[in-house]
C-alpha positions as a Markdown table, in Angstrom:
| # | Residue | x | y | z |
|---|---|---|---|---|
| 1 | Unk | 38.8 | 63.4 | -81.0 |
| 2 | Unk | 40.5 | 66.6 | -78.9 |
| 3 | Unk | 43.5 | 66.9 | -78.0 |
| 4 | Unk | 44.7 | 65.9 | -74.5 |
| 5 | Unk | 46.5 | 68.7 | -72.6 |
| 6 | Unk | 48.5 | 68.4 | -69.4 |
| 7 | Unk | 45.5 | 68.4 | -67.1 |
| 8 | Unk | 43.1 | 66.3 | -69.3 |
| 9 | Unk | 40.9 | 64.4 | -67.1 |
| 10 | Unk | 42.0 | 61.1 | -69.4 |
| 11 | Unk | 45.5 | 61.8 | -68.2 |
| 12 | Unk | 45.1 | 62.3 | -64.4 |
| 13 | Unk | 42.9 | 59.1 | -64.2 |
| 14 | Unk | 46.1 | 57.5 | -65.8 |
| 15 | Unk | 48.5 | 59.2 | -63.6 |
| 16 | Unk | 46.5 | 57.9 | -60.6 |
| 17 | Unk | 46.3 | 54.6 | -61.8 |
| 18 | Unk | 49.6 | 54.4 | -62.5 |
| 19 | Unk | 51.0 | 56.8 | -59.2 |
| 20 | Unk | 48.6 | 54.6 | -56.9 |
| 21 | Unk | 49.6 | 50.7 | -58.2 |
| 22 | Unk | 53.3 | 51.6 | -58.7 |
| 23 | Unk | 53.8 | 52.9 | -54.9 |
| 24 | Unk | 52.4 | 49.5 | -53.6 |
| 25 | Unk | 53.9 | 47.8 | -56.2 |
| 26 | Unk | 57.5 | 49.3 | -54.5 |
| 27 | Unk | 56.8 | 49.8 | -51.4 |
| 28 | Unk | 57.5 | 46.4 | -49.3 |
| 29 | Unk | 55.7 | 44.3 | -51.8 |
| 30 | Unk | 51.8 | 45.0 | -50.7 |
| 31 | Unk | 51.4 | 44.4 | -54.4 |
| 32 | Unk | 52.8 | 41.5 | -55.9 |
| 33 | Unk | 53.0 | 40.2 | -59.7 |
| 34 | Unk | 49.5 | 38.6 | -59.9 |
| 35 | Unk | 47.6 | 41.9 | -58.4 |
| 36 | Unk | 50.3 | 44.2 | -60.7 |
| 37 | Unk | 48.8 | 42.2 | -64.1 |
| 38 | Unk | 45.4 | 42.5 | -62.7 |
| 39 | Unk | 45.9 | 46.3 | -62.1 |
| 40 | Unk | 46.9 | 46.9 | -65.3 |
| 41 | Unk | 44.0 | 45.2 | -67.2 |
| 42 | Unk | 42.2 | 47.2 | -65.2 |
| 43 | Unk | 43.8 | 50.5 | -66.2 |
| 44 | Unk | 43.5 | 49.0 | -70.0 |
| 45 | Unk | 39.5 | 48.1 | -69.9 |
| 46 | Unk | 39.5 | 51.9 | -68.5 |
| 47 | Unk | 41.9 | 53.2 | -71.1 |
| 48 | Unk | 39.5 | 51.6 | -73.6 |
| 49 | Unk | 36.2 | 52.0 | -72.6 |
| 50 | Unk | 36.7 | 56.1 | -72.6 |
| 51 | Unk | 37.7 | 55.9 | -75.8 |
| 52 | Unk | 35.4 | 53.9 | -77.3 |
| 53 | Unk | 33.0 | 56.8 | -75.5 |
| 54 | Unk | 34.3 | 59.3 | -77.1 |
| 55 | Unk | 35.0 | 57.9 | -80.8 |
| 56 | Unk | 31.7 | 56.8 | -80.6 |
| 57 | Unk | 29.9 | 59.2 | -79.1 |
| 58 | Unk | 28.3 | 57.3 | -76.9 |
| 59 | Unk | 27.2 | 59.7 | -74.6 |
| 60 | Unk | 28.1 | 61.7 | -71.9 |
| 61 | Unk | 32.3 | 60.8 | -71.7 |
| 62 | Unk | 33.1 | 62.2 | -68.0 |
| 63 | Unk | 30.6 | 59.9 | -65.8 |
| 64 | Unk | 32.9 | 57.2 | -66.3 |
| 65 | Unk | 36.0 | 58.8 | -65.8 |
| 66 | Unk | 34.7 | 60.0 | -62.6 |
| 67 | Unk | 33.7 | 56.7 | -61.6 |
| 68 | Unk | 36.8 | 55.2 | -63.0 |
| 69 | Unk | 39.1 | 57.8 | -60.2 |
| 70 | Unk | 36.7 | 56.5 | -58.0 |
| 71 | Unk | 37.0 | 52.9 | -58.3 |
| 72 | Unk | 40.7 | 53.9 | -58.8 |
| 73 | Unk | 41.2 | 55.1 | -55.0 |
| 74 | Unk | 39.2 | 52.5 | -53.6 |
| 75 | Unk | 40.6 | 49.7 | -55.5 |
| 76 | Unk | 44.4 | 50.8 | -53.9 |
| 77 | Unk | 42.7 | 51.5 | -50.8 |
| 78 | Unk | 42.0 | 47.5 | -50.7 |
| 79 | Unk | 45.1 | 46.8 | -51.6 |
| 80 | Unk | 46.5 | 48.2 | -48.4 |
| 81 | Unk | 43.9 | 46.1 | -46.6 |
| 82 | Unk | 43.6 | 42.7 | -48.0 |
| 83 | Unk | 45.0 | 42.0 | -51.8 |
| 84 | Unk | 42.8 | 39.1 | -51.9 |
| 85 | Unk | 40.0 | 40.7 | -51.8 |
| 86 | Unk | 40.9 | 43.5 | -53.9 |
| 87 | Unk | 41.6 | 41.0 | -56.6 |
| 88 | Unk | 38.4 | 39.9 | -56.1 |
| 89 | Unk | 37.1 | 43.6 | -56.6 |
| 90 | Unk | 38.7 | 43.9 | -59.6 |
| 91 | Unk | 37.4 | 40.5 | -60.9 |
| 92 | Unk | 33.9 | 41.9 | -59.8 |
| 93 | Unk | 34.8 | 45.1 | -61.8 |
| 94 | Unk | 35.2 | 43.2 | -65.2 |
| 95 | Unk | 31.6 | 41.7 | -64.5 |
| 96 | Unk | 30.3 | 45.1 | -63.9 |
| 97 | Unk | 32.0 | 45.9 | -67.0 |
| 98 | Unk | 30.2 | 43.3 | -69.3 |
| 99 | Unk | 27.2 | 44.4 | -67.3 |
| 100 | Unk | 27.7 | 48.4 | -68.1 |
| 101 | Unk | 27.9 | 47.4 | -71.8 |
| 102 | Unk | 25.4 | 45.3 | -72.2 |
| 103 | Unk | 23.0 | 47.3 | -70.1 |
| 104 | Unk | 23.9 | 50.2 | -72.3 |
| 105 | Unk | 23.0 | 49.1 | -75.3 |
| 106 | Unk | 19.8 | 47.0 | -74.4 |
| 107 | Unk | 18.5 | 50.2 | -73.0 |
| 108 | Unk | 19.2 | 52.3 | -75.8 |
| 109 | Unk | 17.5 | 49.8 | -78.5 |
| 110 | Unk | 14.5 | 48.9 | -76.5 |
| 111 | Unk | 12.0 | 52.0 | -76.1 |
| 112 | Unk | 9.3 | 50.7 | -74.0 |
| 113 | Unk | 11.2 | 50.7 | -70.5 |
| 114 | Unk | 8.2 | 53.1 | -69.3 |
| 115 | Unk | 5.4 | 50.7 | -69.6 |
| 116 | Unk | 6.9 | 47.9 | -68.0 |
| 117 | Unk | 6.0 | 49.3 | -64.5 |
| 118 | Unk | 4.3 | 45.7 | -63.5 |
| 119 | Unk | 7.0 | 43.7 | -63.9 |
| 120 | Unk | 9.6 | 46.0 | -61.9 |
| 121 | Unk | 6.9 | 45.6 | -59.1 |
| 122 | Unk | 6.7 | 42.1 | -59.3 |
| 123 | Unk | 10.4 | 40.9 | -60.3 |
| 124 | Unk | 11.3 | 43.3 | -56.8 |
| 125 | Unk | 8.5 | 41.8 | -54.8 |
| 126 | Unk | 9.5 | 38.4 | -55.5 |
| 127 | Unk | 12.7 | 39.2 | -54.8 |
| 128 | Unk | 12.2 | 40.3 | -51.4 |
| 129 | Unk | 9.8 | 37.3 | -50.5 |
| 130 | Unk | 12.9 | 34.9 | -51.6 |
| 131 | Unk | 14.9 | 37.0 | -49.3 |
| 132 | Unk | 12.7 | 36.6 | -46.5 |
| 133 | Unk | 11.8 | 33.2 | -46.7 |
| 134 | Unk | 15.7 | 31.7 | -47.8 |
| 135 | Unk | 17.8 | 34.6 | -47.2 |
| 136 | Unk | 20.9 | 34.5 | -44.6 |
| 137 | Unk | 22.1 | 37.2 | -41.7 |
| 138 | Unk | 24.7 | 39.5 | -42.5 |
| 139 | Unk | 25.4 | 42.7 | -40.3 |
| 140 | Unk | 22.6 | 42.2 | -38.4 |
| 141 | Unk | 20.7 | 42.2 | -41.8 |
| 142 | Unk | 18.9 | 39.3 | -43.5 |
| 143 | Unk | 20.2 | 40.9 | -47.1 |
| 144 | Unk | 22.1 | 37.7 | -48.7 |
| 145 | Unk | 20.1 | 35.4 | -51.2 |
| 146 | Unk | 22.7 | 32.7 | -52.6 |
| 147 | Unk | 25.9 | 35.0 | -52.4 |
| 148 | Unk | 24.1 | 38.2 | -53.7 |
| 149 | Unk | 22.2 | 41.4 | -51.9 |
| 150 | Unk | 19.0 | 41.4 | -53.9 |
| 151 | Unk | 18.8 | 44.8 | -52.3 |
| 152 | Unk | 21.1 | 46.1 | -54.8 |
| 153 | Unk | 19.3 | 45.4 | -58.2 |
| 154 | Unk | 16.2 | 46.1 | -56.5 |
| 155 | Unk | 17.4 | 49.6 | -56.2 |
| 156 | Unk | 17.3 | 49.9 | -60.4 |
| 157 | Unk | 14.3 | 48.1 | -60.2 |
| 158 | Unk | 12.4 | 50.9 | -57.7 |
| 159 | Unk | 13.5 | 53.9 | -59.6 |
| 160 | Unk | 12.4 | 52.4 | -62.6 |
| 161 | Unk | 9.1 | 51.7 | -61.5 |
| 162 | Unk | 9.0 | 55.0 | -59.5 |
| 163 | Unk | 10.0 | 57.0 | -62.9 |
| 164 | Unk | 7.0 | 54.9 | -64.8 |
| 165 | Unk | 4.4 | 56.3 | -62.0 |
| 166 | Unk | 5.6 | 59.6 | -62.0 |
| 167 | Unk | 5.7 | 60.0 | -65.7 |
| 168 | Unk | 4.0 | 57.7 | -67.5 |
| 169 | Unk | -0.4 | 57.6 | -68.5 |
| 170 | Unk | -2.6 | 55.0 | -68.5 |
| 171 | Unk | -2.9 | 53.6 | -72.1 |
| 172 | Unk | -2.9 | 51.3 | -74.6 |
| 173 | Unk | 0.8 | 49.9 | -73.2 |
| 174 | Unk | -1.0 | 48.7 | -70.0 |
| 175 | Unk | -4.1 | 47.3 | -71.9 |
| 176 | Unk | -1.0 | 45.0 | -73.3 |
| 177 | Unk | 0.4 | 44.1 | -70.1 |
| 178 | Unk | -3.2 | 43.4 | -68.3 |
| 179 | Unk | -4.0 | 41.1 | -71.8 |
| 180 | Unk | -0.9 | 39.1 | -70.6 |
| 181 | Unk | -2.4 | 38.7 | -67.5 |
| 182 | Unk | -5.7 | 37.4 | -68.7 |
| 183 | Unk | -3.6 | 35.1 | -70.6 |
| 184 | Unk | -1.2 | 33.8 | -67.8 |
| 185 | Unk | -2.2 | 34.9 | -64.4 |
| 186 | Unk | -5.9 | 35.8 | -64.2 |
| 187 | Unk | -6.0 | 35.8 | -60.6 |
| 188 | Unk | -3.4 | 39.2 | -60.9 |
| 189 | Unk | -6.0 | 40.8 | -63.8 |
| 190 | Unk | -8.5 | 42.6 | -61.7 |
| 191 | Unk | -6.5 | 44.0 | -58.8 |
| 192 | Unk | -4.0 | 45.4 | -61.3 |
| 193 | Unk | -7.2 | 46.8 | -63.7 |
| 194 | Unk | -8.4 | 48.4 | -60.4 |
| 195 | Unk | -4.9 | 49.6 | -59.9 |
| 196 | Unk | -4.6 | 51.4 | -63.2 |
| 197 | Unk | -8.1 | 53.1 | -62.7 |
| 198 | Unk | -6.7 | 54.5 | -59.6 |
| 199 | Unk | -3.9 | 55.9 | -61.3 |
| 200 | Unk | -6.3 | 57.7 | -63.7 |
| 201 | Unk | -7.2 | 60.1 | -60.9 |
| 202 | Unk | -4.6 | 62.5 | -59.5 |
| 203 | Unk | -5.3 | 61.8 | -56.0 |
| 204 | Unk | -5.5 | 58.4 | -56.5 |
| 205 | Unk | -1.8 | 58.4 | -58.5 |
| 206 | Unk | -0.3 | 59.7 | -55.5 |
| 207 | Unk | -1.8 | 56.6 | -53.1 |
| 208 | Unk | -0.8 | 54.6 | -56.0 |
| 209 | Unk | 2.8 | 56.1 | -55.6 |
| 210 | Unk | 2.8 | 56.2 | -52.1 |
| 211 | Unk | 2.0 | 52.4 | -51.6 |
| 212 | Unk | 4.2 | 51.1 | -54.0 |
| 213 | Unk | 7.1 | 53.1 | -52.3 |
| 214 | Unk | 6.0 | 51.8 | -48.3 |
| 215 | Unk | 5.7 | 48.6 | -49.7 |
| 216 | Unk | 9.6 | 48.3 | -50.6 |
| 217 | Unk | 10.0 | 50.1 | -47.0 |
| 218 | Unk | 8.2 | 47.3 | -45.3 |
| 219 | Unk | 10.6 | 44.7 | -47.1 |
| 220 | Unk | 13.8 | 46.3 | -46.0 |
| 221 | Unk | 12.0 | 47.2 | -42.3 |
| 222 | Unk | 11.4 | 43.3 | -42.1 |
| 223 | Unk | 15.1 | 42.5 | -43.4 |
| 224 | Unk | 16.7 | 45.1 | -41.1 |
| 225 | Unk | 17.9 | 47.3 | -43.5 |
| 226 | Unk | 17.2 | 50.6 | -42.1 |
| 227 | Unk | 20.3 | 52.2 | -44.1 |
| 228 | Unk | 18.8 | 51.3 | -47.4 |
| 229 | Unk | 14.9 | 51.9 | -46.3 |
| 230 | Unk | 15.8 | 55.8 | -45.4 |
| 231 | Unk | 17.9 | 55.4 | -49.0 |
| 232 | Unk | 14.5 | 54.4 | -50.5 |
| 233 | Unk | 12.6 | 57.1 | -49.1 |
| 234 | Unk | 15.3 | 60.1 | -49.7 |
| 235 | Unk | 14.8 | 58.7 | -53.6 |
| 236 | Unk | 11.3 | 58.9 | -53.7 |
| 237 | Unk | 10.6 | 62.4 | -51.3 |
| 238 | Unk | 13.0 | 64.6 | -53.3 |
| 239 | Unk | 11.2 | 63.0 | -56.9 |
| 240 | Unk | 7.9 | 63.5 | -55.3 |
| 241 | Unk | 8.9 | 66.7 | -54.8 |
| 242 | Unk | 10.0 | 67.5 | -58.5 |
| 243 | Unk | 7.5 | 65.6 | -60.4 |
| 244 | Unk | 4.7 | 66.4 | -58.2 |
| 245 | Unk | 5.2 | 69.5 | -55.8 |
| 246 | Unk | 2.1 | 68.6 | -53.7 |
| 247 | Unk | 3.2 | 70.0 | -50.2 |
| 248 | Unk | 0.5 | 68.1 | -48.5 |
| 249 | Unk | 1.8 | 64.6 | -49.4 |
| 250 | Unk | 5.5 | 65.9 | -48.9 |
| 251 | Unk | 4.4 | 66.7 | -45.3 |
| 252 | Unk | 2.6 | 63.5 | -45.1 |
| 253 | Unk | 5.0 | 61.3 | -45.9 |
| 254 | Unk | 7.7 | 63.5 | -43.7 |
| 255 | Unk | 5.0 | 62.5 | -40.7 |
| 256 | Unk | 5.1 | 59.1 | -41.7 |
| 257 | Unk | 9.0 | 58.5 | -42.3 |
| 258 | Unk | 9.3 | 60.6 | -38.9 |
| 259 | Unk | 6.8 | 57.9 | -37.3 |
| 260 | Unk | 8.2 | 54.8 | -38.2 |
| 261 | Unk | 11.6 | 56.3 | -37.8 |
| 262 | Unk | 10.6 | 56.8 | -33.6 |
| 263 | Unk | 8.5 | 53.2 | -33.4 |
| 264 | Unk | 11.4 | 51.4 | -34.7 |
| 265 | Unk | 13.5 | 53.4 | -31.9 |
| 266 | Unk | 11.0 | 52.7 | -29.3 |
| 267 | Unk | 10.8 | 48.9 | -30.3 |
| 268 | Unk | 14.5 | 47.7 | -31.7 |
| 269 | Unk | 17.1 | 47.3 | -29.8 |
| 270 | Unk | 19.9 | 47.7 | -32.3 |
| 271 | Unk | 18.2 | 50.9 | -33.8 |
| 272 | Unk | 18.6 | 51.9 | -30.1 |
| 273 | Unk | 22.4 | 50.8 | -30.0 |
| 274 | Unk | 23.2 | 52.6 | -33.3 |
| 275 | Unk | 21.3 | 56.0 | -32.0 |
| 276 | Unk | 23.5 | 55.7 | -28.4 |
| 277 | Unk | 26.3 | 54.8 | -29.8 |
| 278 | Unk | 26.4 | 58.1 | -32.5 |
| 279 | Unk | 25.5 | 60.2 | -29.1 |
| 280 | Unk | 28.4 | 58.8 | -27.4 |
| 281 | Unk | 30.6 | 56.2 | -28.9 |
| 282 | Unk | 33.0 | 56.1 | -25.5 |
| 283 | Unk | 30.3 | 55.0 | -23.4 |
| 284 | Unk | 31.1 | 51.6 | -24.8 |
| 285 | Unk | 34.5 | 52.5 | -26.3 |
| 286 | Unk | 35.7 | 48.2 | -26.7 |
| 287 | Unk | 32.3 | 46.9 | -28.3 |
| 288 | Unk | 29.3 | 48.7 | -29.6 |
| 289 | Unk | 31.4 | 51.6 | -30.4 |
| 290 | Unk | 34.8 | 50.5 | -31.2 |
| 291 | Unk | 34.1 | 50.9 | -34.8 |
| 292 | Unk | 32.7 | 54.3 | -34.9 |
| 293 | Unk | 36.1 | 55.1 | -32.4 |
| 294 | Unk | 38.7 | 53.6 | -34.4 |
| 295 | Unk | 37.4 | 55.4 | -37.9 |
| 296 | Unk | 37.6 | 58.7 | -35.6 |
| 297 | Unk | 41.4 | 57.9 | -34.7 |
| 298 | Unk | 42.2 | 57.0 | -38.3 |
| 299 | Unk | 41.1 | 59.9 | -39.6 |
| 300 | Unk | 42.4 | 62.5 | -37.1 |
| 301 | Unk | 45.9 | 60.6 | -37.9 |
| 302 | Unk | 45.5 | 61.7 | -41.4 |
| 303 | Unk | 45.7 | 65.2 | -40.4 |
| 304 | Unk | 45.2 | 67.6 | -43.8 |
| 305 | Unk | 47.9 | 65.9 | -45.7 |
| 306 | Unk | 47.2 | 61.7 | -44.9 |
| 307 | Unk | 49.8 | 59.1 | -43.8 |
| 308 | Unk | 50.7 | 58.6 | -47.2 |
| 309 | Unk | 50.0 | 55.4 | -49.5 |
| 310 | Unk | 51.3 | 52.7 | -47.5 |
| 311 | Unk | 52.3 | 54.3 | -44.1 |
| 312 | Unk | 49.1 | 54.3 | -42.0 |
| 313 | Unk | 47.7 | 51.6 | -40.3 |
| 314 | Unk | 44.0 | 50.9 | -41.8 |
| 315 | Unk | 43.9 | 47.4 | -40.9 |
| 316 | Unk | 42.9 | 48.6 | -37.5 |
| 317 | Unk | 39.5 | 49.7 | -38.7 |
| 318 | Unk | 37.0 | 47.1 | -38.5 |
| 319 | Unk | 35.2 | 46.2 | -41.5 |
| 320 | Unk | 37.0 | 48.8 | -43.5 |
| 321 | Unk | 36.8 | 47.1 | -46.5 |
| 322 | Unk | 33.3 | 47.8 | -47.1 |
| 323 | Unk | 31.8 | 50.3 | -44.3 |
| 324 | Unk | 34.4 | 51.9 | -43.1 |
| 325 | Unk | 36.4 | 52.4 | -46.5 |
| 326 | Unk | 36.2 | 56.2 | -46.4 |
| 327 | Unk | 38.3 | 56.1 | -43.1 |
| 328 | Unk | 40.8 | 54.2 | -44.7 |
| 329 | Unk | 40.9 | 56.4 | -47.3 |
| 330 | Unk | 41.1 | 59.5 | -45.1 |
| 331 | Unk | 44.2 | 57.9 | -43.1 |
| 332 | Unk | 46.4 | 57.2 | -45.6 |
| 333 | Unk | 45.2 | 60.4 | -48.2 |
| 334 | Unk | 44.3 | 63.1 | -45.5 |
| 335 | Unk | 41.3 | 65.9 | -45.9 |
| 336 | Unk | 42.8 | 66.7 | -48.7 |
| 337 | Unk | 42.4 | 63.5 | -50.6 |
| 338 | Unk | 39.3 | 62.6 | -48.6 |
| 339 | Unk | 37.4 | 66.3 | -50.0 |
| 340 | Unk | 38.9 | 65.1 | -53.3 |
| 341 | Unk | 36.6 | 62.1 | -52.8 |
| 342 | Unk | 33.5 | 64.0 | -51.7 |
| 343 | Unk | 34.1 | 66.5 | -54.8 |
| 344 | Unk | 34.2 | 63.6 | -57.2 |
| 345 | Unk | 31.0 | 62.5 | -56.2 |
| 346 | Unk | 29.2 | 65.6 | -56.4 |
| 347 | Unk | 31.1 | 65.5 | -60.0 |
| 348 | Unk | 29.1 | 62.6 | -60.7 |
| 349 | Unk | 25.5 | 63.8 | -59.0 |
| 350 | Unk | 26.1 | 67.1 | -61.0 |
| 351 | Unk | 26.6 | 65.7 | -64.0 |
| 352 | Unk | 23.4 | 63.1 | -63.6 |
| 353 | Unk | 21.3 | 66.4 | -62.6 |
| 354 | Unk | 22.3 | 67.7 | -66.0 |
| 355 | Unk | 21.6 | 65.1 | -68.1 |
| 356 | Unk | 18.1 | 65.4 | -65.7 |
| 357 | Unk | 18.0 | 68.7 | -67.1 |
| 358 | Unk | 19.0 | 68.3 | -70.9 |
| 359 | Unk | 16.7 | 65.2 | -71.7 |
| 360 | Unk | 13.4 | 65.9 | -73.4 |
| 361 | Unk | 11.5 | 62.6 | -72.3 |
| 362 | Unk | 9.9 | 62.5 | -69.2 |
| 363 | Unk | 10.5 | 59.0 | -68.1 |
| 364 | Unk | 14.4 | 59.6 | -69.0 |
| 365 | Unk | 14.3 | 62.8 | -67.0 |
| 366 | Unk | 13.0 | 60.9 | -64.2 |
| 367 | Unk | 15.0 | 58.0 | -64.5 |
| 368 | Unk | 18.2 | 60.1 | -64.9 |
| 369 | Unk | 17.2 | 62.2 | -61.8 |
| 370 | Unk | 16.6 | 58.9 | -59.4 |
| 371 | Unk | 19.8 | 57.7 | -60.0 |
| 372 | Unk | 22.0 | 60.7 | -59.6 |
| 373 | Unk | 19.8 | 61.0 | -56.3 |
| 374 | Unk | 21.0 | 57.5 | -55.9 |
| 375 | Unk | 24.6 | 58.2 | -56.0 |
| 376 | Unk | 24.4 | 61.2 | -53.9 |
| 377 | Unk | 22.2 | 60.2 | -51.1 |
| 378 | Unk | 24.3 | 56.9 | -50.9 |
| 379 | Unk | 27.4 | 58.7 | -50.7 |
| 380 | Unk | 25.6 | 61.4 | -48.1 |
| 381 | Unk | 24.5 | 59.0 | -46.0 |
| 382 | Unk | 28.1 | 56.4 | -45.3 |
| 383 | Unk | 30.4 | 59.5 | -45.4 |
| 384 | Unk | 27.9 | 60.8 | -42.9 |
| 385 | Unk | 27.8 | 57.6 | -40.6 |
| 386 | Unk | 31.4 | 56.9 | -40.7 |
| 387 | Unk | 32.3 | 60.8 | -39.8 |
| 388 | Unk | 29.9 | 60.5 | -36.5 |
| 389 | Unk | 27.4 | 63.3 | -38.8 |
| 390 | Unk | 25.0 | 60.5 | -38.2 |
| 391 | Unk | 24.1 | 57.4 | -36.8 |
| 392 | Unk | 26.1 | 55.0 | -39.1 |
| 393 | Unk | 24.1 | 52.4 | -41.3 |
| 394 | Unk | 25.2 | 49.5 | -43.4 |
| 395 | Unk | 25.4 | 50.9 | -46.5 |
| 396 | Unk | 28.3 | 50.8 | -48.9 |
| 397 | Unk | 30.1 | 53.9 | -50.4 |
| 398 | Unk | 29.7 | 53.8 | -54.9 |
| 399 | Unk | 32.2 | 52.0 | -56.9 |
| 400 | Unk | 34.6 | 52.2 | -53.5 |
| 401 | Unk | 33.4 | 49.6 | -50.8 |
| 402 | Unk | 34.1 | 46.1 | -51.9 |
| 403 | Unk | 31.2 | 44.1 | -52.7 |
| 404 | Unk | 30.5 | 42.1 | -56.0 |
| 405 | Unk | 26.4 | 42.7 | -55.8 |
| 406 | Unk | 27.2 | 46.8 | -55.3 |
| 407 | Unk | 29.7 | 47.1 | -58.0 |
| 408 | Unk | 27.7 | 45.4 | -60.4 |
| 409 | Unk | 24.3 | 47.3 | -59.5 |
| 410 | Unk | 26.5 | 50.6 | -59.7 |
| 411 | Unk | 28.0 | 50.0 | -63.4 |
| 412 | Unk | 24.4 | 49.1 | -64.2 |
| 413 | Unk | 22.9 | 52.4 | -63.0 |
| 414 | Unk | 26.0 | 54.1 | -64.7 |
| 415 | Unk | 24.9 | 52.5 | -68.0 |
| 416 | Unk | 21.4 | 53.8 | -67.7 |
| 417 | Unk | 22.5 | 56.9 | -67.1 |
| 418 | Unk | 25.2 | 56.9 | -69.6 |
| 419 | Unk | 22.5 | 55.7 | -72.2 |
| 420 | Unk | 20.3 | 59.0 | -71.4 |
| 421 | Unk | 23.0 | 61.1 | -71.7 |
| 422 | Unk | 24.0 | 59.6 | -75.3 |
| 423 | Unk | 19.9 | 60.8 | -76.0 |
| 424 | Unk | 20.3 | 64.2 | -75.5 |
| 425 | Unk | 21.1 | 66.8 | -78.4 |
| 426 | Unk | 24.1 | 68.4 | -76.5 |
| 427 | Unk | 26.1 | 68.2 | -73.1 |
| 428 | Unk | 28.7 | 70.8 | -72.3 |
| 429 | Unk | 32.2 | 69.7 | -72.0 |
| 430 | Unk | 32.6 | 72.1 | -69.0 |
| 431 | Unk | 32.5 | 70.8 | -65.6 |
């Protein structure tokens, strides 16, 4: 193992930790006993997952410190706003722990994630029917199926299945997979034969693509989740792009996007409100755009240099434990801590884009490259919404915003990607 210097990475994720939890834990008790204990298994499952990274070589070792500053910031960030629930974050964080591990190493050991592209179609699509049919209302949203967002592990699920299109040939895998269907489900064994012969021809292959990838639109269009459809489709233009470089069904589906995009203006009214109320949030400045006001105030408080830990006032953000976290985070840290926050996740993006690079097999490459793009374009398009860059959507910010469903889907990406990075012959230590 090397040697830690003064500026190891290990050491300033422990000086945060520690820095962060012992201000709140001082100043005028917004961290009592219970959430100090929890705060410090915390920083010990951290302490000890790095490590067994690096003795074991399990693969790229800076991902998780980055995500573990991350989690870091936002985990004290809900302190400040409701300890309850930032116990509950951390309790969520353990899961996502057991999760990240055991995700890791089922991925590593089983070698046939790329011809299981049926099944990620039709574990997402029956997710999405049970959302629409017993789902509840959040938001605006009909995104909750018995206490979870299936939204979220459908995310894995579409990259995974995206990554099998792009990369993987009709062969003797699917002959397997249509067999089973024979078997169980007959009625499903000639539309997916005709399928597969469609996906023999190149032309064909990119309808193929392209249907599979309006289909989950048209889900999260009939759920009113315009944040994650645009998510979706930001995913699957920019690997169309790599994989595929056709310009004609770039521009196709940038007609497309743009067409929905202005019939859902045209036709919904709260696509309408979110679009007036980025143009001008003071034309309504005690409703529709109080939140969108109160993030703007919070953060020109913070000035360059923040509030400090414990002196601003987030709790008059709305929902800033979850949409509005970056705010919060803005208030009390400042630009300065806030850019620290941006740079962290272009960390973790540019480090995913490596491993894109360094990997040999194509369906890792892939897979690697969605979920980097996952991270980033997530990240891109909150920060964006909560700043006033866009309109703002309901999307939560990486391993920040509380949430049990999005911390847990997070870890699990993380562990995919971890487990392609521990595949490659060699990843530079530089950053």
């Amino acid at each position: 193992m090397r040697k830690l210097h003064l500026f190891s990475p290990l050491l300033l994720v422990l000086l945060a930790n520690l820095l962060g939890f012992g201000i709140l834990f001082f100043s005028e008790k917004q961290l009592d006993m219970t959430g100090l204990y929890y705060s410090l298994a915390l920083l010990a499952i951290v302490l000890f997952s790095y490590l067994l990274i690096v003795v074991f070589s399990l693969g790229d070792e800076y991902l998780f410190l980055i995500v573990s500053m991350l989690l870091t910031v936002g985990i004290i960030t809900l302190f400040r706003l409701d300890s309850e629930q930032a116990i509950r974050q951390i309790l969520a964080f353990y899961v996502g722990m057991t999760g990240f591990y055991l995700t890791y190493f089922i991925y590593r050991k089983f070698p046939a994630w790329h011809n299981l592209f049926l099944w990620y179609a039709a574990v997402a699509f029956l997710l999405f029917v049970a959302t629409l049919l017993f789902g509840t209302y959040s938001g605006g949203a009909k995104n909750w199926l018995f206490g979870f967002q299936p939204s979220e592990p459908i995310k894995i699920l579409y990259i995974l299945g995206l990554s099998c299109l792009f990369t993987a040939p009709y062969g003797e895998s699917h002959e397997k997979a249509l067999c089973f269907l024979d078997r169980h489900l007959p009625f499903l064994s000639r539309p997916a034969r005709f399928l597969l012969r469609l996906y023999d021809s190149h032309r064909g292959r990119q309808l193929l693509i392209m249907a599979y990838v309006y289909m989950h639109l048209g889900f999260l269009v009939l759920q009113r989740e315009w944040g994650s459809a645009v998510l979706y489709f930001l995913i699957y233009f920019v690997m169309q792009f790599v994989f595929e470089g056709k310009y004609l069904f770039l521009l196709m589906n940038l007609l497309l996007a743009a067409g929905g995009g202005y019939l859902g203006y045209q036709f919904l009214t709260h696509i309408q409100e979110r679009v007036a109320i980025w143009q001008n949030p003071f034309a309504d400045p005690t409703d529709l755009g109080y939140q969108i006001i109160q993030s703007l105030y919070a953060m020109s408080a913070g000035g360059f240099m923040g509030t400090g830990i414990g002196q601003g006032r987030p709790d008059y953000i709305p929902v800033a434990t979850s949409d509005f976290i970056f705010a919060a985070i803005y208030e009390e840290l400042g630009m300065l801590g806030a850019t620290a926050v941006v740079l962290l996740f272009f960390l973790l993006v540019y480090r995913g884009i490596k491993i894109t690079l360094m990997v040999k097999r194509p369906f890792s490459k892939a897979v690697a490259l969605g979920i980097s793009l996952m991270f980033g374009f997530q990240t891109l398009i909150i920060i964006g919404g909560v700043t006033k860059m866009i309109p703002l959507t309901g999307i939560t910010l990486p391993f920040m915003s509380s949430g049990g469903s999005s911390l847990a889907t997070s870890f699990i990406a993380l562990a995919i990607l971890q487990a392609i990075s521990s595949k490659t012959e060699d990843i530079s230590d530089d950053i």
